[in-house]
DRENDO-1510 file (C-alpha; in Angstrom, 1 decimal, always signed):
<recs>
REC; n; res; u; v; w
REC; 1; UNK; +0.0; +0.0; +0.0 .
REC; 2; UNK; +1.5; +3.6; -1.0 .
REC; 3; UNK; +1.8; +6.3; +1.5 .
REC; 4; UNK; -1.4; +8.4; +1.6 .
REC; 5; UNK; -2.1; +11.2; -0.3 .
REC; 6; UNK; +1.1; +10.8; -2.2 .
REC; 7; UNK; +2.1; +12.6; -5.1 .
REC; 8; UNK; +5.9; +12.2; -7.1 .
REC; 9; UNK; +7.8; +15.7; -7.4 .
REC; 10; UNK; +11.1; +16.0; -9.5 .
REC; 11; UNK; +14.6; +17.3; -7.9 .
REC; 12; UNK; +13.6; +20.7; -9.4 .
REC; 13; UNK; +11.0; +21.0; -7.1 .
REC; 14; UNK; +11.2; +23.2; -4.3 .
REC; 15; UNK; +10.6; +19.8; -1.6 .
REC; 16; UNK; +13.8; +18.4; -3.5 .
REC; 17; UNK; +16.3; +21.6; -3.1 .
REC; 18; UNK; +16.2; +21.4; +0.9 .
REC; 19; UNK; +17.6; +17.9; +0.8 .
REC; 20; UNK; +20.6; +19.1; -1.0 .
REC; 21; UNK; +23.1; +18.9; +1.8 .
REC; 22; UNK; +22.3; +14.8; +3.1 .
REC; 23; UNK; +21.4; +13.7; -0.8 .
REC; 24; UNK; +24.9; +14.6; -1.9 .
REC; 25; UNK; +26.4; +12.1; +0.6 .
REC; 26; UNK; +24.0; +9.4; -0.8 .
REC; 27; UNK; +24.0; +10.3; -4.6 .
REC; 28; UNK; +21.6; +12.2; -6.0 .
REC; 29; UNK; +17.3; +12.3; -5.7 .
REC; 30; UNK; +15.8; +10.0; -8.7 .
REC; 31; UNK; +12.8; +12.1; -10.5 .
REC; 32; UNK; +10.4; +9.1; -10.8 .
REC; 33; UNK; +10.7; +8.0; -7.3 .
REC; 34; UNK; +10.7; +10.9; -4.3 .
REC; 35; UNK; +7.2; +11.2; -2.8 .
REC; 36; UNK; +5.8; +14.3; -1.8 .
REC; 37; UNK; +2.5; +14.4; +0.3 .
REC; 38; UNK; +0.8; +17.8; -0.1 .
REC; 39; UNK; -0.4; +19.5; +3.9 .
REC; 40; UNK; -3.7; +20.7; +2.7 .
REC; 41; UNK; -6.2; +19.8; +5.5 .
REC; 42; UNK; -3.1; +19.3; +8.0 .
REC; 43; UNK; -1.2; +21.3; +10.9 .
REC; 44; UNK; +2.5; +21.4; +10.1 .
REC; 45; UNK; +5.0; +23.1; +10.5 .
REC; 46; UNK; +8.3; +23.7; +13.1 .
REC; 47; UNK; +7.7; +23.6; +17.0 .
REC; 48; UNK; +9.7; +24.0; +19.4 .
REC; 49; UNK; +9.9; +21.9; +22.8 .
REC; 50; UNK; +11.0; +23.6; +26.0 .
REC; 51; UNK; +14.2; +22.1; +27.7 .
REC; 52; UNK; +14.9; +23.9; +30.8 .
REC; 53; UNK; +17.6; +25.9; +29.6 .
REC; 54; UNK; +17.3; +25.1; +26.0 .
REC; 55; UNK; +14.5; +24.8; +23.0 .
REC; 56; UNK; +14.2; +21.7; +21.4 .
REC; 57; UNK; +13.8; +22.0; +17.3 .
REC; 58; UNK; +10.7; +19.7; +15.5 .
REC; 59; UNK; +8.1; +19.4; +13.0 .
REC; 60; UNK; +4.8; +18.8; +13.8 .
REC; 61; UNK; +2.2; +17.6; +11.3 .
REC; 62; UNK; -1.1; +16.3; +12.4 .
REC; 63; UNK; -5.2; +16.7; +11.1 .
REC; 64; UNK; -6.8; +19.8; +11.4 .
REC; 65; UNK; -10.1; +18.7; +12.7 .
REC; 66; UNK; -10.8; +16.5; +15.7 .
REC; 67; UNK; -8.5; +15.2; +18.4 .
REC; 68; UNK; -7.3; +14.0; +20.1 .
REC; 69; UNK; -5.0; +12.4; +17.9 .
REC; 70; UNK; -3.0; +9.3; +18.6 .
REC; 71; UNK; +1.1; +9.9; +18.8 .
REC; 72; UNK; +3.8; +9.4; +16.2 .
REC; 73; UNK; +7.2; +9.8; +17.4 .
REC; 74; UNK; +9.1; +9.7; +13.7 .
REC; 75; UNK; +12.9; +9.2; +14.5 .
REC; 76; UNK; +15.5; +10.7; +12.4 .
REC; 77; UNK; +17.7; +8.6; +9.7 .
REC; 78; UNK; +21.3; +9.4; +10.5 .
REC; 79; UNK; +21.1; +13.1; +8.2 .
REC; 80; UNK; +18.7; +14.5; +10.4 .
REC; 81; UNK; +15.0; +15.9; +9.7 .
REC; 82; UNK; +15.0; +16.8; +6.3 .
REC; 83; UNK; +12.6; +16.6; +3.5 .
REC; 84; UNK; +11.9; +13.2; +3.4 .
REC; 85; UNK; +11.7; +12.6; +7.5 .
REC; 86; UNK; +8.7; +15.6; +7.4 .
REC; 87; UNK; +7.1; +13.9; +3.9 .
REC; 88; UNK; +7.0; +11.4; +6.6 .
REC; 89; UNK; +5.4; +12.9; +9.4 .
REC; 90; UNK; +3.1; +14.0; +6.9 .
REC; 91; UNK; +2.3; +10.9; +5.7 .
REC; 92; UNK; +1.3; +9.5; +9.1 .
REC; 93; UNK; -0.7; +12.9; +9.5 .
REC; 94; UNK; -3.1; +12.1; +6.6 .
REC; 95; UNK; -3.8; +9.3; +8.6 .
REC; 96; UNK; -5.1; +10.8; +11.6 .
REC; 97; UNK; -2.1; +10.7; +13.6 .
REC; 98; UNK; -0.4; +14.0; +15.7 .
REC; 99; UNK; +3.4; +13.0; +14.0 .
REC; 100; UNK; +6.5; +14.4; +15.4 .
REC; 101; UNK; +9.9; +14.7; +14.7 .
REC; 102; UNK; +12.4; +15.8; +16.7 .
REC; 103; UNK; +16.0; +17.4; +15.6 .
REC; 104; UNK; +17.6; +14.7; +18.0 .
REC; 105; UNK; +20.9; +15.8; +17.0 .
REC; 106; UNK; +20.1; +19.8; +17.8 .
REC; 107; UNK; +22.8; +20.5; +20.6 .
REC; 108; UNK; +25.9; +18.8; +18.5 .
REC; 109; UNK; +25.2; +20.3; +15.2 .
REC; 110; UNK; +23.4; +21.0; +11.9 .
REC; 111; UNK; +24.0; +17.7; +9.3 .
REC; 112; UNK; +22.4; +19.4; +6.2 .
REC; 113; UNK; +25.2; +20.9; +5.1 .
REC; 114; UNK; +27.5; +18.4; +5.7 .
REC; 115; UNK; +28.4; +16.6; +2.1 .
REC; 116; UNK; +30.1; +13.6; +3.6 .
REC; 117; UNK; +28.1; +11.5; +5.5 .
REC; 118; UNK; +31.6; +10.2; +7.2 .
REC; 119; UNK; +31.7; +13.4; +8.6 .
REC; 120; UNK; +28.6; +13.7; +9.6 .
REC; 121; UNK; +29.2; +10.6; +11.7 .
REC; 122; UNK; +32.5; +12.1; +13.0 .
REC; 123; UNK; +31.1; +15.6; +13.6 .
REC; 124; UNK; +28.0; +15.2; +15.0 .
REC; 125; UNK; +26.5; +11.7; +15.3 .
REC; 126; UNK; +29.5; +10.5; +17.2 .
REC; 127; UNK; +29.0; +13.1; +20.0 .
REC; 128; UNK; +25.7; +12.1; +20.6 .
REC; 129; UNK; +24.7; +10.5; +23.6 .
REC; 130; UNK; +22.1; +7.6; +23.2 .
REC; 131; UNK; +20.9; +9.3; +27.2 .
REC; 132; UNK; +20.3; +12.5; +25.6 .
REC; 133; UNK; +18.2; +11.2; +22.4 .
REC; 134; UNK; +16.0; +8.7; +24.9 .
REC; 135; UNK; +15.8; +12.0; +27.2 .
REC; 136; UNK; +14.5; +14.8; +24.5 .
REC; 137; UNK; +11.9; +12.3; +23.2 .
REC; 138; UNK; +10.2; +11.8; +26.5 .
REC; 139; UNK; +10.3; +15.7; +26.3 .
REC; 140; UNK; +8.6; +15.2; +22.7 .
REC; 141; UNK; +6.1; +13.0; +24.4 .
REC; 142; UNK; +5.1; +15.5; +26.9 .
REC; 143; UNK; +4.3; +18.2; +24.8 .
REC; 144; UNK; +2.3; +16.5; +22.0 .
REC; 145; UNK; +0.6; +15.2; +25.3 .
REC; 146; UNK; -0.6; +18.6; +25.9 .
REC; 147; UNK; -1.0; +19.9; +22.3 .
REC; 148; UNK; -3.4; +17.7; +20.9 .
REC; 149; UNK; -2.3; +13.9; +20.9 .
REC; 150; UNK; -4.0; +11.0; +23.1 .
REC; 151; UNK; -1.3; +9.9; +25.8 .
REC; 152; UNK; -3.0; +6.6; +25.4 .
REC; 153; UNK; -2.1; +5.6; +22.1 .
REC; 154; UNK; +1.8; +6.2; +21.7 .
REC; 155; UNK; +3.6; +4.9; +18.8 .
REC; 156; UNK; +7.3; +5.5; +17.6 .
REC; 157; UNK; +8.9; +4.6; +14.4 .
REC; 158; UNK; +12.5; +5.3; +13.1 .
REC; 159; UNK; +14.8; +4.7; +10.2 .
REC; 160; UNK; +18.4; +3.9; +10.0 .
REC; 161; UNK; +20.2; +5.9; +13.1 .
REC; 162; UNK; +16.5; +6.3; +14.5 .
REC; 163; UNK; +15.4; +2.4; +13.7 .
REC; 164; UNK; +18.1; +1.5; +16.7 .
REC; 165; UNK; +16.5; +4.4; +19.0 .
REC; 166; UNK; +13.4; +2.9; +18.0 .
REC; 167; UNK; +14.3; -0.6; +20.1 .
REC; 168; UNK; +16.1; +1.4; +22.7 .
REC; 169; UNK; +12.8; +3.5; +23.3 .
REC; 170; UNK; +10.4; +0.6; +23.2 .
REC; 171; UNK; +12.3; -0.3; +25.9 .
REC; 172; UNK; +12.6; +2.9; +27.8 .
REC; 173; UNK; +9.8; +4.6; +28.0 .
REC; 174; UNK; +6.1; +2.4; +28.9 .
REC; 175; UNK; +4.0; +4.6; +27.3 .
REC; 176; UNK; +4.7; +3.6; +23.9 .
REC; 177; UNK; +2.2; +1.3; +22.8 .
REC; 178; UNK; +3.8; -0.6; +19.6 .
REC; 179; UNK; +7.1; +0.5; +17.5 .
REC; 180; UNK; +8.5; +0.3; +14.3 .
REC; 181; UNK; +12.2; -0.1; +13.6 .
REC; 182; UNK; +13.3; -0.2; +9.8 .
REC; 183; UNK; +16.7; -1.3; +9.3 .
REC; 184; UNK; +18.5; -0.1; +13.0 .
REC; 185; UNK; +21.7; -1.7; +13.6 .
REC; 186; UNK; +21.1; -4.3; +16.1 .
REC; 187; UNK; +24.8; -4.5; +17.9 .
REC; 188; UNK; +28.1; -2.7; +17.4 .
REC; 189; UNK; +30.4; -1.8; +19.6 .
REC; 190; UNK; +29.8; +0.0; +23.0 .
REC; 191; UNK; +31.3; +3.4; +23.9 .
REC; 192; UNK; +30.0; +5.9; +27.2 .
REC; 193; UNK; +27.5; +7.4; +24.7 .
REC; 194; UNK; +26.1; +4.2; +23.7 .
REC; 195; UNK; +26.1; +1.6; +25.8 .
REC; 196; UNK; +23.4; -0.5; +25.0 .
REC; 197; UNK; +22.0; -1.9; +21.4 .
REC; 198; UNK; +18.8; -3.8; +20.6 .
REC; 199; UNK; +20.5; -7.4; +21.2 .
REC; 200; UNK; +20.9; -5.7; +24.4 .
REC; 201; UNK; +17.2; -4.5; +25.3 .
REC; 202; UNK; +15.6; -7.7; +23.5 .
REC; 203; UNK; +14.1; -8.9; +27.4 .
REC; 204; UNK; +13.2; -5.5; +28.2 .
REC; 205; UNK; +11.1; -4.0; +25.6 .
REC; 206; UNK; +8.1; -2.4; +27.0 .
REC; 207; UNK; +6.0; -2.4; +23.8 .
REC; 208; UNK; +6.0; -4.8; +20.9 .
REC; 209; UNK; +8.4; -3.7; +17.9 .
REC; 210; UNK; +7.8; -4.8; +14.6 .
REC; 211; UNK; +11.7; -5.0; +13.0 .
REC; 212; UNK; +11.9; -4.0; +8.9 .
REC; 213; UNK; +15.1; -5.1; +7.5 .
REC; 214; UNK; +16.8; -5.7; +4.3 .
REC; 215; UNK; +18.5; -8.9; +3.1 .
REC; 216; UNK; +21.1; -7.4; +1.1 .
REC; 217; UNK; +22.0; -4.9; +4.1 .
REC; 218; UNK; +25.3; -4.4; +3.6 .
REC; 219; UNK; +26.0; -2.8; +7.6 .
REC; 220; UNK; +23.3; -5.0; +8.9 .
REC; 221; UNK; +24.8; -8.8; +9.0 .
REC; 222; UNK; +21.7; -11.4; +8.7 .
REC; 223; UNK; +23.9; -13.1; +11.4 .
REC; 224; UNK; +22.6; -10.5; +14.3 .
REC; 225; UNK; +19.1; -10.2; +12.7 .
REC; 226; UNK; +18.4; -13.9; +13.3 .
REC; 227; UNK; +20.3; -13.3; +16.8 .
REC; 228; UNK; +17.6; -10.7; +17.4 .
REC; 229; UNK; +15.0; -12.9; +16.3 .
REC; 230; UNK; +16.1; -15.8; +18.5 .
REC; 231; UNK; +16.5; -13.2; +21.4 .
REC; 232; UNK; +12.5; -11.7; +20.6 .
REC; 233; UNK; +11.2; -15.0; +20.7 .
REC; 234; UNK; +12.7; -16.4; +23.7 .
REC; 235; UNK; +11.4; -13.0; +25.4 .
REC; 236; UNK; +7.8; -13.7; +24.8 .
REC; 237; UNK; +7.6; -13.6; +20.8 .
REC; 238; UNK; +5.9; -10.2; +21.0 .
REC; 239; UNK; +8.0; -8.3; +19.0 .
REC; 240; UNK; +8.9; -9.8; +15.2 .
REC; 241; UNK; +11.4; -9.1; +12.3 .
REC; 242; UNK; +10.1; -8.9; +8.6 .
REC; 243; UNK; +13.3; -9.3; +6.1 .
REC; 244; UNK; +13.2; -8.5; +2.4 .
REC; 245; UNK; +15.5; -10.9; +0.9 .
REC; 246; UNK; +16.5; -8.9; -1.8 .
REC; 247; UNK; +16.9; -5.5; -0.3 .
REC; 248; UNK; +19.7; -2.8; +0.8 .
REC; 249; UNK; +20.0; -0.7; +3.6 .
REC; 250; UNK; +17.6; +2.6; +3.5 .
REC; 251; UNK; +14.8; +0.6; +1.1 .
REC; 252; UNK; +12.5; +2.9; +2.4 .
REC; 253; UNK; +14.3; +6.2; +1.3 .
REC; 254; UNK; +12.4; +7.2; -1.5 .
REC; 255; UNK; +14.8; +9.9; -2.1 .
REC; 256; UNK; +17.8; +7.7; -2.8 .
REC; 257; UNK; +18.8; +4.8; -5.1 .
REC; 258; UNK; +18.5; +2.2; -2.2 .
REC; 259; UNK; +14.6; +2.9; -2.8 .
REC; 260; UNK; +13.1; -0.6; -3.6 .
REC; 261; UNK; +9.4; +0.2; -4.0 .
REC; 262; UNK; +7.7; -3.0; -3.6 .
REC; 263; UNK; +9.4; -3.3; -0.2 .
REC; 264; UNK; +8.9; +0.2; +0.8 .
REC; 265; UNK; +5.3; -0.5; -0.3 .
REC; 266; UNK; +4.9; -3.7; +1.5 .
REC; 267; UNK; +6.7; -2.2; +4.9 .
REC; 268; UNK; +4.0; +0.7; +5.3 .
REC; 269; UNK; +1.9; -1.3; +5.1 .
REC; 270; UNK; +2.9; -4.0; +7.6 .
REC; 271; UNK; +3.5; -1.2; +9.6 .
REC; 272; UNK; -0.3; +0.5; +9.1 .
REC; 273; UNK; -1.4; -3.0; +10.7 .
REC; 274; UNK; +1.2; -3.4; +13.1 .
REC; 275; UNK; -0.1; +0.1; +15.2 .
REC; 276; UNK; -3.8; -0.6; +14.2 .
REC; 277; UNK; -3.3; -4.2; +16.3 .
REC; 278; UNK; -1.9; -3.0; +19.1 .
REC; 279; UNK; -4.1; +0.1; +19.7 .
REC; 280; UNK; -2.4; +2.9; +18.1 .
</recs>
């Protein structure tokens, strides 16, 4: 099933010129594949989230009518919130949802105009501190609590960098109801700022994540996503893992060649069902 609402724009397009910076790293946007979803009849736009002593960047998108909404937490790929991130936030909107996404990366720096995405992991996402992200998005939480999204019905989704906070949030904070991780590295090695990975957390999830991952994942070893899927189901078989045999890393990115469609397809939708069975 397609994204709702969904149109296709080409690079010339004003959506297309703001990814710039993270599509250089990644090779350039593809004309016939980059999904726009237009806001008319939606809320969106940039918030920002009171810290204490600092302001917390994100885009809000969410119905116009009606409310309270049920609670999308939309979690950055590794470049940030750009384009695609808020298409997707959108997307979730024209559902009924109050979607969020949070510039988890705000106090270390801005990626968008970083052209190498190896600096981008030695400038900025190195220096983040897996306590910090877990920490701003149970400030995200809050707030959409009070601006118009239903505490009860909590979900969180994330892609890439965010598909590992994804796990590590399902099993933080017990007011998310279901999650979504597509393609977050499951293990690695452990440093101050991230201690833990999902192998880690597998016994301690407090909602049921449904895992989306790519066969031909060339940073993602099938050996730890079977590891993760031996650890799920000896943990209660709540949570699964979906893999598409024949797909790369970032299948879902519509703005990059890594795009598959049928699985990107196939993933929303497992997704759609995966929150409408468990309350979301």
């Amino acid at each position: 099933m397609s994204p709702p609402n969904s149109g296709k724009t080409s690079s010339t397009s004003g959506k297309t010129s703001t990814i710039a910076g993270f599509a250089s790293a990644t090779q350039p946007v593809t004309d016939s594949t980059v999904i726009t979803t237009e806001p008319a009849g939606l809320l969106t736009g940039d918030v920002l989230i009171p810290l204490g002593d600092a302001m917390l960047p994100a885009y809000r998108a969410a119905p116009l009518e009606g409310g309270p909404h049920p609670i999308m937490l939309v979690v950055q790929e590794i470049f940030g919130v750009h384009e695609h991130i808020r298409d997707i936030a959108r997307r979730f909107a024209k559902l009924g949802y109050l979607a969020i996404a949070p510039e988890l990366y705000f106090r270390q720096g801005d990626p968008s105009g970083i052209a190498s995405i190896d600096e981008v992991l030695a400038r900025i996402v190195s220096k983040v501190p897996d306590r910090q992200v877990l920490s701003d998005l149970d400030a995200t939480l809050a707030w959409v609590e009070t601006h118009g999204g239903n505490a009860k019905r909590v979900g969180i989704t994330g892609f890439c960098w965010g598909g590992r906070i994804t796990w590590l949030y399902a099993a933080h904070q017990p007011k998310v109801r279901a999650a979504v991780a597509w393609y977050g590295k499951l293990t690695g090695a452990t440093t101050p700022l991230n201690p833990k990975y999902p192998l880690d957390v597998a016994g301690a999830l407090k909602a049921p994540v449904l895992g989306l991952y790519g066969g031909q994942d060339q940073g993602i070893p099938l050996e730890s996503v079977e590891r993760m899927r031996a650890e799920l189901s000896r943990n209660g078989g709540r949570s699964q893992i979906h893999v598409y045999p024949d797909a790369p890393h970032a299948f879902y990115a519509d703005y990059r060649p890594s795009y598959r469609r049928a699985a990107a397809e196939d993933g929303w939708a497992r997704m759609r069902t995966w929150f409408t069975d468990h309350g979301v």
